[in-house]
N, C-alpha and C positions, 0 to 999 in steps of 0.2 A: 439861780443866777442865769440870766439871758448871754450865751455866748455870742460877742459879733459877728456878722457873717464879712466875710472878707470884700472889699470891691475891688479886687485886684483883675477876676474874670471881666469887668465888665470893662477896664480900661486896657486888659489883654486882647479883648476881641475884636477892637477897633484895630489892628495889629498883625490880627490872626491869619493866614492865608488857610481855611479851612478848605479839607478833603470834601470838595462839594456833591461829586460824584457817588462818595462813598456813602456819606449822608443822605446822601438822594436815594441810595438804593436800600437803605438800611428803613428808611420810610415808607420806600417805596412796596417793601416787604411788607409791614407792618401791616401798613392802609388795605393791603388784598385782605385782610379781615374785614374791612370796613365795605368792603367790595361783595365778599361772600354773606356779609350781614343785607345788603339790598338786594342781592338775587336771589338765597332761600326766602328771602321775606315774601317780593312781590310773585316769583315764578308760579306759586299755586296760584296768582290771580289768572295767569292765561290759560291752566290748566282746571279751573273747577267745573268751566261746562261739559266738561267729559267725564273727570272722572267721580262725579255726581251722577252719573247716570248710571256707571260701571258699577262703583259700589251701592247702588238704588237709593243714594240719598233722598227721604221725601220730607224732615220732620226740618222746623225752623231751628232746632235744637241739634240735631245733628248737622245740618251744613255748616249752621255757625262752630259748632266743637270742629268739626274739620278742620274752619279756617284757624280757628281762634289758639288750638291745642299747643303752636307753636310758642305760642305768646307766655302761655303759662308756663313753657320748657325756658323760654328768655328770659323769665324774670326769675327763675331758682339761677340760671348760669351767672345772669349779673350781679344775685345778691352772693353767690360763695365766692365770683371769681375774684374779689378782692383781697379778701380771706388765706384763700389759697395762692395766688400769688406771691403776697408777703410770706408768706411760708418757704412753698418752692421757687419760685422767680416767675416771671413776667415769660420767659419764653418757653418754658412746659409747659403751661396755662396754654395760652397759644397755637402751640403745636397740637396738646390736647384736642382743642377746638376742630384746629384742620382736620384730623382725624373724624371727630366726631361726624364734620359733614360733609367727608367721602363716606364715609359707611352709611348713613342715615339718608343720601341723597340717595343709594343705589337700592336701597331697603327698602326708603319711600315708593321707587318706581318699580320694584317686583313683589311688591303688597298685594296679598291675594286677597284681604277682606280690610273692610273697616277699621278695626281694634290694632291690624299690626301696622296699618295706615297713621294710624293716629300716634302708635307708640313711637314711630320713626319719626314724625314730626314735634312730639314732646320733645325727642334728643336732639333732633335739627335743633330746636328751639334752645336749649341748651348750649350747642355752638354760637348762638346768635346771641345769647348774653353774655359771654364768655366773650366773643371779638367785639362788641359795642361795647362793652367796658374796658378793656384790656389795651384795644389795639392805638386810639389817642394817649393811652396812657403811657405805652410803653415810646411811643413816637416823643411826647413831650420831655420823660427823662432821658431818650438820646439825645436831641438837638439842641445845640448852641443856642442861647437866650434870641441871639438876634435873628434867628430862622426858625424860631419855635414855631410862631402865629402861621405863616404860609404854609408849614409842613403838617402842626397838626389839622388844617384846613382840609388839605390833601384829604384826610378819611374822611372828611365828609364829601369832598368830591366823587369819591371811590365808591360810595353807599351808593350815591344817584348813579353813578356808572352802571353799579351794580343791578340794578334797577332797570337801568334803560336797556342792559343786556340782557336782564332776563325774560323783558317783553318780546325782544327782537328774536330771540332764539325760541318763544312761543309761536311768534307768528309764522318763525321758517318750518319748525314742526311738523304744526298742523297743517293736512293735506286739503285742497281747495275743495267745499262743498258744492254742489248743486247752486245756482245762482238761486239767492232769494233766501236758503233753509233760512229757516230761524233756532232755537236754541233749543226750543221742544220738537223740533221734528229731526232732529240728530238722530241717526238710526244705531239703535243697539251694538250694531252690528259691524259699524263702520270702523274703520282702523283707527280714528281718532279717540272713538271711545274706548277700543279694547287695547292700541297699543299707544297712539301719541302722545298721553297725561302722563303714560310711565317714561318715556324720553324724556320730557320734558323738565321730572326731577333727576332722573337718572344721570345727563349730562350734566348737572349742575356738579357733577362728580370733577370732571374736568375741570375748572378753577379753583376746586379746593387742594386738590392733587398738586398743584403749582404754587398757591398757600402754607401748603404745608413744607412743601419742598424747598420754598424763599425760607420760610422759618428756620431750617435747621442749617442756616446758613450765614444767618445773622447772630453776632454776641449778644449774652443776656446783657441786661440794663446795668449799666453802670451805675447808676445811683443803688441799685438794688444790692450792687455785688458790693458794694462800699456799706451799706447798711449790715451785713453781712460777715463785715471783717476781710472782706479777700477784696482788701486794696491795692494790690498790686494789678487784678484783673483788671480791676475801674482804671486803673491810669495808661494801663495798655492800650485800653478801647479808645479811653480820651485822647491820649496821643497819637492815634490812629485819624479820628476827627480833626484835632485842630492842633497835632503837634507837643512838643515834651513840655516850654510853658504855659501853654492854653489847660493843657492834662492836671498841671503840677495844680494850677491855682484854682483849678475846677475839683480837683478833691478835696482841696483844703476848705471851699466852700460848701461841696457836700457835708465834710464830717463833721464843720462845726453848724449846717440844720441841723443834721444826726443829732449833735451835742443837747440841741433845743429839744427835740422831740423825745428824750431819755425821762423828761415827766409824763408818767400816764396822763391820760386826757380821762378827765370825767365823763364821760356819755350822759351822764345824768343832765348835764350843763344843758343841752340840748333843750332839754324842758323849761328852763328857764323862762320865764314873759319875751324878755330879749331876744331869743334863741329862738323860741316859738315864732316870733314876726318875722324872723327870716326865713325861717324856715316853710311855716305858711307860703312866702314868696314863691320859694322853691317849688314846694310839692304843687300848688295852683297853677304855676308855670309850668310845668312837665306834665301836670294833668291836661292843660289846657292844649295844648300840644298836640295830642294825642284826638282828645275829644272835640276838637275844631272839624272832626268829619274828613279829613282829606282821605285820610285811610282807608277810609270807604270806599273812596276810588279807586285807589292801590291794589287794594283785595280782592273787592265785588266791582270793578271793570268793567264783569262781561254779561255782570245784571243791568247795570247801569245805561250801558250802550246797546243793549238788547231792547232795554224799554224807551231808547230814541229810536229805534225803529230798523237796526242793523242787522243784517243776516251775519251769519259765523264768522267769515274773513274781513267784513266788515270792522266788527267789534275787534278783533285781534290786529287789526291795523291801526285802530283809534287808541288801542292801547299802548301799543308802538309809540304813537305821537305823542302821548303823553308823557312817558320813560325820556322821549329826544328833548322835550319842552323843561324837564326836571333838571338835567343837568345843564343847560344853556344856564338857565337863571339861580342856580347854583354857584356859577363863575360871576356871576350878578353880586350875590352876596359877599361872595370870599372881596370882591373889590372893594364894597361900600362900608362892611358894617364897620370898618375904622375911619369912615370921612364922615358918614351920615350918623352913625349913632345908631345904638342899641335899640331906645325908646324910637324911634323915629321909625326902626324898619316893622321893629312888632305891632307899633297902633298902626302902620301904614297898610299891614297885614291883616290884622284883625277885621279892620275896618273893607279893606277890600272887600277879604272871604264872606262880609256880612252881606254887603253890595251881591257880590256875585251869587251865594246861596238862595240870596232871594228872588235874583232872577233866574236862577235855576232851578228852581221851585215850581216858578210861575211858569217857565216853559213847559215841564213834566204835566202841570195840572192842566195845562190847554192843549197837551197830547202832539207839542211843537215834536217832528222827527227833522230828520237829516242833521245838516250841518249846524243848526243851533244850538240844540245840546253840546254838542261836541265841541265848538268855540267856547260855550260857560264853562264847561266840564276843564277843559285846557287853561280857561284862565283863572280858573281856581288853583289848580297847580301849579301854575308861575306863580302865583302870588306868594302859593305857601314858602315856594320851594329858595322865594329871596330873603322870605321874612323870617317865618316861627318854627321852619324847619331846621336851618341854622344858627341860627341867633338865640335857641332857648338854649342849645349847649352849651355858647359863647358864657350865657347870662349867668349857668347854673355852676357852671366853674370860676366866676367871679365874686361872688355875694358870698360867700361862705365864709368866715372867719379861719385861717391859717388850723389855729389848734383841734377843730372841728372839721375842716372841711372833708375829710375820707366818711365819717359817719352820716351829714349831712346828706352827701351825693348819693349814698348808697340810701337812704327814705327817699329820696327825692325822683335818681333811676326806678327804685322798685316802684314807688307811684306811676313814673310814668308807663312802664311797661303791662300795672296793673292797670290804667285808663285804654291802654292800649286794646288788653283783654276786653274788657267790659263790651268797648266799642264794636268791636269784630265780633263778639257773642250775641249782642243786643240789637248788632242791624238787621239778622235776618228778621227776626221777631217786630219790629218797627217795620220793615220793610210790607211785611204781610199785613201789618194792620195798619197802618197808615197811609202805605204808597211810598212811591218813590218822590214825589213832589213833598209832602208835611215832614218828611225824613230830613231834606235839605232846608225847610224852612226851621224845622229844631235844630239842626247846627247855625244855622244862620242868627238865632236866637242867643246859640252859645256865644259865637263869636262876638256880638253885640257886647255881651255880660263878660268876657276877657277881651273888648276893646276898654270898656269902662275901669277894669281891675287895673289894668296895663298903667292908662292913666294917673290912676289914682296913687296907684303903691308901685312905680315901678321906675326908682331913680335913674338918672342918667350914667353908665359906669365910663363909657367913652375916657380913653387919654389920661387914667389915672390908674393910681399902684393899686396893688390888692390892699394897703396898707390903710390908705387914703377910703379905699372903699369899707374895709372894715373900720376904722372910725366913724364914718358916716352914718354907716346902719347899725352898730352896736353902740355905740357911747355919744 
């Protein structure tokens, strides 16, 4: 028997004089995971032309595990840390995480070889699925229904923050070469190679330290501590937010979901024909994400800008630009994708990055330098950064059916984390044998084949309940 869930919250909030402050800062905690999840991610890109040379990277196989080793560490973090949250809570997990990328950031940067190189970035990698999972999650079950959407927004602002910091703290780093070097004539010897790549993860130490420290300062998730039985903690917090009515009628709504979710969920269901075409949706979408090529950029940067013709501070300033260009049209998205629609901003996306791939292609293959590359290369990153970068998260927490959707997300994140992999493994090896031009013109290809998908199988969810969409695409 389906117990009713109360609408008493939702005629309460209209009412509410909520602790905004408080909320804000309880978010604001949170998202610094979403913050530390884009600065370990992009910071090795400012730092691999050095410390490829330190550790004598020469094989397509090892530069790419360098890059890539994180990714495999993000996608063990994202598939246990659901697991284990519902176990211990939302805010050990969390803290955890902090932890993990103060220690791994300082490890990474006094790595004497290869192997313990790599093993500090598995665990980095492990902090970064662990807060890309956890950190919207735990933001959505603090916030009041009518400041959910803007707040959980918030981490993804904080990712490209994250991002654009840790370009910017690359390029202050590294000290100015010789007017002209280029990437192979970096000297052994130079400070950038023996000590600026270890700065450069090493201070990444510093925002986690602050991470970790908002954490243990914020309550666990009240939905979690009501799942739990320690109701009286849940109404403390809630009345903390929006006061003793707002509290009262927000438990009552919590314990009678709780009441719903007391039937196991078949996992099996998943397999079903039904379940399959959603789910298909899912994993295509996350993969597609991933494999649209931006990444490329994000990572290998200082290959990318090297081969438009840049010397050293050159390429670490273009990268800069890039980081500043991600979070503008970031705020781009958070505006639009509730006036313009879901479908609107993905094929708007897709259909760009094909445009732009393939004039960036054609620049690489006719040996275009200076400023042209670097305009394609930037407008491929607005594009992504309004469209498929946001809005696949938006999509993939919509489409899922209620009594599935924790199972769902977790196929769907591991996909994407695993196209993630793939991607960052398989560019140096395409890079070598194709070139930097047929590289972009095979994502541009992708893009082509998920503008079409998008099209075809990707309904509109704009302005309607999760209710309304799970009817639509199940029954």
């Amino acid at each position: 028997m389906i117990t009713p869930i109360p609408s008493a919250p939702i005629r309460i909030e209209r009412d509410t004089k909520f602790s905004r402050a408080y909320v804000l800062a309880i978010a604001l905690a949170a998202a610094l995971g979403g913050l530390m999840f884009g600065y370990d991610w992009v910071v090795i890109g400012g730092a691999e032309i050095f410390y490829e040379k330190y550790l004598h990277l020469s094989s397509a196989l090892q530069i790419g595990w360098a890059m890539s080793s994180a990714l495999i560490g993000a996608l063990s973090g994202a598939t246990c840390a659901g697991g284990l949250s519902d176990k211990f809570g939302r805010k050990p997990l969390l803290l955890a995480s902090g932890l993990l990328f103060v220690l791994t950031s300082i490890g990474t940067g006094l790595a004497p070889n290869f192997v313990f190189f790599v093993i500090n970035r598995l665990l980095g990698g492990v902090a970064i699925g662990i807060a890309s999972s956890l950190s919207p999650l735990y933001i959505a079950e603090v916030a009041p229904a009518s400041m959910r959407g803007r707040l959980v927004s918030l981490n993804q602002l904080t990712i490209a923050l994250g991002i654009m910091m840790a370009q910017i703290v690359n390029w202050t780093i590294a000290r100015p070469m010789a007017a002209g070097t280029t990437v192979a004539q970096i000297p052994l010897d130079s400070w950038n190679v023996q000590v600026a790549w270890r700065w450069m993860f090493g201070v990444t130490a510093l925002p986690a330290i602050i991470f970790f420290g908002a954490m243990l300062l914020v309550p666990e998730s009240p939905r979690w501590m009501a799942k739990k039985g320690r109701s009286a903690n849940s109404l403390k917090v809630l009345t903390r937010i929006g006061g003793a009515a707002y509290a009262e009628a927000s438990l009552k709504e919590i314990e009678a979901t709780l009441t719903n979710e007391l039937d196991k969920v078949d996992f099996r269901e998943l397999w079903t024909p039904k379940m399959l075409r959603i789910l298909f949706l899912g994993v295509v979408l996350a993969v597609f994400q991933q494999w649209c090529g931006i990444n490329v950029i994000f990572q290998y940067g200082s290959r990318i800008f090297a081969d438009a013709g840049y010397a050293v501070s050159g390429i670490l300033f273009s990268i800069c630009v890039t980081g500043v260009v991600g979070v503008i049209m970031t705020f781009v998205a958070i505006g639009t994708v509730d006036r313009w629609g879901r479908r609107a901003l993905m094929l708007s996306g897709a259909a760009g990055l094909t445009l732009i791939y393939l004039a960036t292609g054609w620049a690489y293959y006719a040996r275009a330098t200076g400023l042209i590359p670097v305009v394609l290369v930037v407008a491929a990153i607005a594009c992504y950064c309004y469209s498929l970068a946001p809005v696949t998260w938006v999509i993939l927490s919509e489409i899922f059916p209620n009594r599935i959707r924790g199972a769902a997300m977790s196929v769907s994140v591991g996909a994407l984390w695993l196209g993630n992999f793939l991607l960052s493994q398989t560019f140096p090896l395409m890079y070598a044998r194709l070139g930097l031009a047929r590289c972009f013109w095979v994502y541009a290809a992708i893009c082509l084949c998920g503008f079409f998908f998008i099209f075809f199988r990707l309904p509109e969810t704009k302005g309607k309940t999760l209710e309304q969409i799970e009817l639509e695409l199940v029954d």
